[in-house]
C-alpha positions in Angstrom: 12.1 -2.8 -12.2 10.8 0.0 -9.7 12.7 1.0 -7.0 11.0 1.8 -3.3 11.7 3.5 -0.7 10.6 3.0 2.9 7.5 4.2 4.4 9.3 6.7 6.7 11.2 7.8 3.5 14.4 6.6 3.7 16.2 4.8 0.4 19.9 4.3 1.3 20.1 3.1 5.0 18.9 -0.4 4.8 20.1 -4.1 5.5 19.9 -6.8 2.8 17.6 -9.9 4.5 17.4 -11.6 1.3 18.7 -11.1 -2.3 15.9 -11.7 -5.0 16.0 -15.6 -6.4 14.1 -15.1 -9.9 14.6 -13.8 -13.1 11.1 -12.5 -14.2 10.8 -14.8 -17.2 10.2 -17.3 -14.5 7.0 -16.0 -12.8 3.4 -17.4 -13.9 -0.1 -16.3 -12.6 -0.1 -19.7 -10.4 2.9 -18.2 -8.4 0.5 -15.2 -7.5 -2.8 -17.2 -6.0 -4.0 -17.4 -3.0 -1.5 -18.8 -0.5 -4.2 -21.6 0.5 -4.0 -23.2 -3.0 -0.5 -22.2 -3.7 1.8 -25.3 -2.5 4.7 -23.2 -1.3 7.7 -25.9 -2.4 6.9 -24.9 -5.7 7.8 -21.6 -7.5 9.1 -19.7 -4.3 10.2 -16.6 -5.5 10.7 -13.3 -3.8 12.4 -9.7 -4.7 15.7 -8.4 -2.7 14.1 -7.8 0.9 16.0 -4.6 3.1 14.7 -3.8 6.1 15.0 0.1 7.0 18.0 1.2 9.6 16.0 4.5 10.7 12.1 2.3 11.2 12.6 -1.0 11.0 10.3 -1.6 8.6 10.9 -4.8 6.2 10.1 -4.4 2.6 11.3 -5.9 -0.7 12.7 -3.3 -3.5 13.3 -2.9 -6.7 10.1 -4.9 -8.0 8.5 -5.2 -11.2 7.0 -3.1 -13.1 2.9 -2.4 -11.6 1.1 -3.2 -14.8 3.3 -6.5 -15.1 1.9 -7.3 -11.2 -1.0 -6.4 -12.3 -1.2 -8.6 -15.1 -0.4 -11.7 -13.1 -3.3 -11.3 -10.5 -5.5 -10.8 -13.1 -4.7 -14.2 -14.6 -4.2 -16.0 -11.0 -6.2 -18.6 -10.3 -8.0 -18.3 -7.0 -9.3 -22.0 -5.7 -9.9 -21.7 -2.1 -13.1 -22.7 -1.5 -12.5 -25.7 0.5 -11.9 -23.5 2.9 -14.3 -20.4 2.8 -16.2 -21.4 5.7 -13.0 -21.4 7.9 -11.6 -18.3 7.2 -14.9 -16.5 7.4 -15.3 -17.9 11.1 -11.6 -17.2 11.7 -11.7 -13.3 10.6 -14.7 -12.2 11.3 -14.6 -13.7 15.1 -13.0 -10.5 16.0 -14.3 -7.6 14.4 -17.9 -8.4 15.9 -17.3 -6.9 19.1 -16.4 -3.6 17.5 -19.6 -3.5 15.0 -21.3 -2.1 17.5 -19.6 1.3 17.3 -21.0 1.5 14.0 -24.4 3.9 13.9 -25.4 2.3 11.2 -24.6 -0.5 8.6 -25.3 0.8 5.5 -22.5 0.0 3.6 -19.2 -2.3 3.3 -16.7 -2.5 0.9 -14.0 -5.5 1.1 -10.4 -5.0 -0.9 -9.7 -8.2 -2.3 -12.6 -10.4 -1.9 -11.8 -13.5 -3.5 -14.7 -15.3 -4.8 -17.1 -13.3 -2.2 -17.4 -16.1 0.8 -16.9 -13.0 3.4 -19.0 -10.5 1.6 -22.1 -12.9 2.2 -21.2 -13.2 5.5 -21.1 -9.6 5.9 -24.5 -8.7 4.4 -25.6 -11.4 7.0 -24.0 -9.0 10.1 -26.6 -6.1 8.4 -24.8 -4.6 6.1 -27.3 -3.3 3.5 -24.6 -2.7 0.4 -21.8 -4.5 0.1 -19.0 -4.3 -2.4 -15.9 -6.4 -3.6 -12.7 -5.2 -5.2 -11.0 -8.7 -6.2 -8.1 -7.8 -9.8 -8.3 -11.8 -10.5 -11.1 -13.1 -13.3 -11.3 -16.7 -12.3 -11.8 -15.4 -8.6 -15.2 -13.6 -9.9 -15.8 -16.8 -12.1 -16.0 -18.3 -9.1 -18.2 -16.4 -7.3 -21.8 -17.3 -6.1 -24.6 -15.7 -7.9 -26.0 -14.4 -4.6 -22.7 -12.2 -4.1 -21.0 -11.8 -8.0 -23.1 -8.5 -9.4 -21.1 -6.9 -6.0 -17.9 -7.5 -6.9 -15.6 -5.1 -9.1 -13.2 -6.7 -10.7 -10.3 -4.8 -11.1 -7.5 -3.6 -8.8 -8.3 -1.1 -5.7 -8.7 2.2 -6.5 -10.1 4.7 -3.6 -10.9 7.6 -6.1 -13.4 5.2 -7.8 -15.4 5.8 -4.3 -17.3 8.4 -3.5 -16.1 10.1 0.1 -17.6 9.3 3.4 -19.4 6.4 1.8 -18.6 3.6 3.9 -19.2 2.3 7.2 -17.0 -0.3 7.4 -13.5 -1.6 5.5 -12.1 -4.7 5.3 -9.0 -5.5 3.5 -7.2 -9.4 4.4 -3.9 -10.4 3.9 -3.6 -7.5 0.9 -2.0 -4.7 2.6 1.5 -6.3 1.6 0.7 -6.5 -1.8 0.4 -2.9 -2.5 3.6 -1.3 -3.6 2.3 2.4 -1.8 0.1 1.1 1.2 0.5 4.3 2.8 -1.6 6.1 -0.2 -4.2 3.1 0.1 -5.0 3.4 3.7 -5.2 7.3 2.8 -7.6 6.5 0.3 -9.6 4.4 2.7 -9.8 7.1 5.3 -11.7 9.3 2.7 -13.9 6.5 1.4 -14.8 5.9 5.5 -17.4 7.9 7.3 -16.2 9.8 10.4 -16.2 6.9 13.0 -16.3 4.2 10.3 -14.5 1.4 10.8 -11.4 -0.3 9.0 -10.6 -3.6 9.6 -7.3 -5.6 8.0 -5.3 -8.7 8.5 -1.9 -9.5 7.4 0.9 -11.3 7.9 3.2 -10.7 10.9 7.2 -10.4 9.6 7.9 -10.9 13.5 6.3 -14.4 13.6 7.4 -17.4 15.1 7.8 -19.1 12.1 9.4 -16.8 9.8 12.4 -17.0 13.0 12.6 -20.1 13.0 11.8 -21.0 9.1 13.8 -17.2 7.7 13.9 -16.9 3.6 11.9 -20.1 3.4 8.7 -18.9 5.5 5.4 -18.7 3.5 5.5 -15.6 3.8 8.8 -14.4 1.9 7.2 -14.7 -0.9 7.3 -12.6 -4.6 3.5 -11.6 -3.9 4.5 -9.1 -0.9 6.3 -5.9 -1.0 5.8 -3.9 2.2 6.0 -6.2 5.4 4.5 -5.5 8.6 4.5 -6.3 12.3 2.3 -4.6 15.3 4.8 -1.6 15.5 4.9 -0.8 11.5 1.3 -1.6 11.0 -0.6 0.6 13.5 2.3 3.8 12.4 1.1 3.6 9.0 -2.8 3.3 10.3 -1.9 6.4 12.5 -0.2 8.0 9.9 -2.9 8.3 7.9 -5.1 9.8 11.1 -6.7 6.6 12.3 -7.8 5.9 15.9 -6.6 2.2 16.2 -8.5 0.6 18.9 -7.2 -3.1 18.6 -4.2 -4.8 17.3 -4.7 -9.3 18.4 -3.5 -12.5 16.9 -5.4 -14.2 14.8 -6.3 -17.5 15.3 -6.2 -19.6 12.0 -9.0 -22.8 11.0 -8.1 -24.9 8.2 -8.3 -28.3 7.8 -5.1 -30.4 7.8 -4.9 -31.0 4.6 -4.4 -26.9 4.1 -2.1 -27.1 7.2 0.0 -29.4 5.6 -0.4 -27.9 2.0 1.2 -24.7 3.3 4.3 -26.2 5.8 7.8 -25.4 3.5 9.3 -29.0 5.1 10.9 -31.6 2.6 9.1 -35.2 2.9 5.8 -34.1 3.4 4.4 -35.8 -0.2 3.5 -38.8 2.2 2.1 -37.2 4.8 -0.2 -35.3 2.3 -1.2 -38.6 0.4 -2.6 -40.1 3.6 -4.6 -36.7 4.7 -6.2 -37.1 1.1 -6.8 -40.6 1.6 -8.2 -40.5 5.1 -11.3 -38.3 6.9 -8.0 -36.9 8.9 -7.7 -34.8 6.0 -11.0 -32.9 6.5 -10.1 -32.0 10.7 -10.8 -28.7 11.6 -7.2 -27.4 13.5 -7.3 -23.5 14.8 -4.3 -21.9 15.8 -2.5 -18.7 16.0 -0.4 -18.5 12.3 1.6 -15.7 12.7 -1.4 -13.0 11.7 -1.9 -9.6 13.0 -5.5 -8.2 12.8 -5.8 -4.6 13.5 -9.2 -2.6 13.6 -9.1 1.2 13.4 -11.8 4.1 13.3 -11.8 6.9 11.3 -11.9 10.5 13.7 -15.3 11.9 14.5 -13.6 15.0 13.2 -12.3 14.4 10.0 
């Protein structure tokens, strides 16, 4: 196991949320898909979680060991197609505005991609090269032909980018899966072009739910190791010499049937049976899910 430190540096002064609930035997590749496939009564597993006394930032430490992380994403399976359609429209909605800033659209590169749905969608904003990072094999199996060739699949590693290459980054809900986020967004800033654009989404720790729900939130969760709300997030963005020029809720699509799929509430096995049954199932519900998206521009300067 790994021991962390905060972002800010501090090791000793913390306060214990949560105690870790697994051994590591226990963990399988299925506990690290995507959270829309993932049925959260099962398998919910997460490390000891301190949140820093000098920051406030929340973040789960000691972990396991990176090439045993690594491991399990490359064998997760990541079925969310149902609903690639909805979470394009849901994450893109926002960064439009903001495109453009952008001189030109030459080139994009998305951190964790998936099977590609958003990559298509971003070569049809103008984007002439686009690229995917996604560490899981069935993801890329899964993968259209029009949008496969652009996807690497391994873990993110800046260095593998040539400097001042991009225009724009995205990277959704992955930011809390890095075990040194602060190095990644580093790394990003030198892949960007001065004035490019990053763009990221992740989970807010200060949500509504996670209040109300605590240790049993979908978000607690063995995948996540650094968590964020608006303060944490835009410090570490700055910290690394970013410009951020919006921080907004995101407003969530899925169908009911994902709504439902994802609630951690006991006696729900009925509710899902009928949604499955039933058109009800397939109803489009958008609503603000305890996400932060944040878009930031690299200084003309640097």
């Amino acid at each position: 196991m790994r021991h962390l430190a905060c972002l800010c540096g501090n090791r000793d002064e913390v306060v214990v949320e949560y105690e870790q609930n697994f051994t590591e035997d226990l963990l399988t590749p299925g506990v690290f898909t995507a959270r829309g496939a993932h049925d959260h009564d099962k398998d919910h597993w997460h490390y000891r979680i301190v949140r820093c006394r000098r920051c406030g930032q929340l973040f789960s430490t000691p972990i396991m060991d990176p090439d045993r992380i690594a491991s399990l994403y490359r064998d997760s399976p990541q079925d969310y197609t149902e609903e690639g359609v909805n979470i394009v429209r849901s994450y893109l909605r926002p960064l439009r505005k903001w495109l453009p800033l952008l001189p030109r659209r030459d080139s994009v590169v998305e951190i964790g991609c998936g099977h590609g749905a958003i990559l298509g969608a971003l070569r049809d904003l103008g984007f002439s090269q686009v690229t995917g990072v996604e560490p899981s094999e069935d993801a890329v199996r899964r993968a259209g032909d029009d949008v496969r060739p652009y996807i690497r699949n391994e873990l993110f590693d800046a260095a593998r980018f040539p400097a001042s290459s991009a225009d724009l980054v995205c990277a959704f809900q992955v930011l809390d899966h890095f075990a040194e986020p602060q190095n990644v967004l580093d790394g990003i800033g030198t892949m960007l072009k001065p004035g490019g654009l990053c763009y990221v989404i992740i989970h807010d720790e200060r949500a509504l739910h996670v209040k109300v729900l605590g240790e049993r939130s979908p978000i607690i969760d063995v995948s996540h190791i650094y968590y964020f709300n608006r303060t944490t997030l835009r410090r570490i963005f700055e910290r690394a010499g970013f410009d951020v020029l919006e921080c907004m809720n995101i407003w969530n699509a899925y169908t009911l049937r994902t709504w439902f799929r994802m609630l951690p509430v006991p006696g729900k096995n009925w509710v899902m049976q009928l949604l499955e049954r039933t058109s009800a199932g397939s109803l489009t519900l958008s609503l603000p899910a305890g996400n932060i998206g944040l878009i930031a521009r690299k200084r003309m300067e640097q």
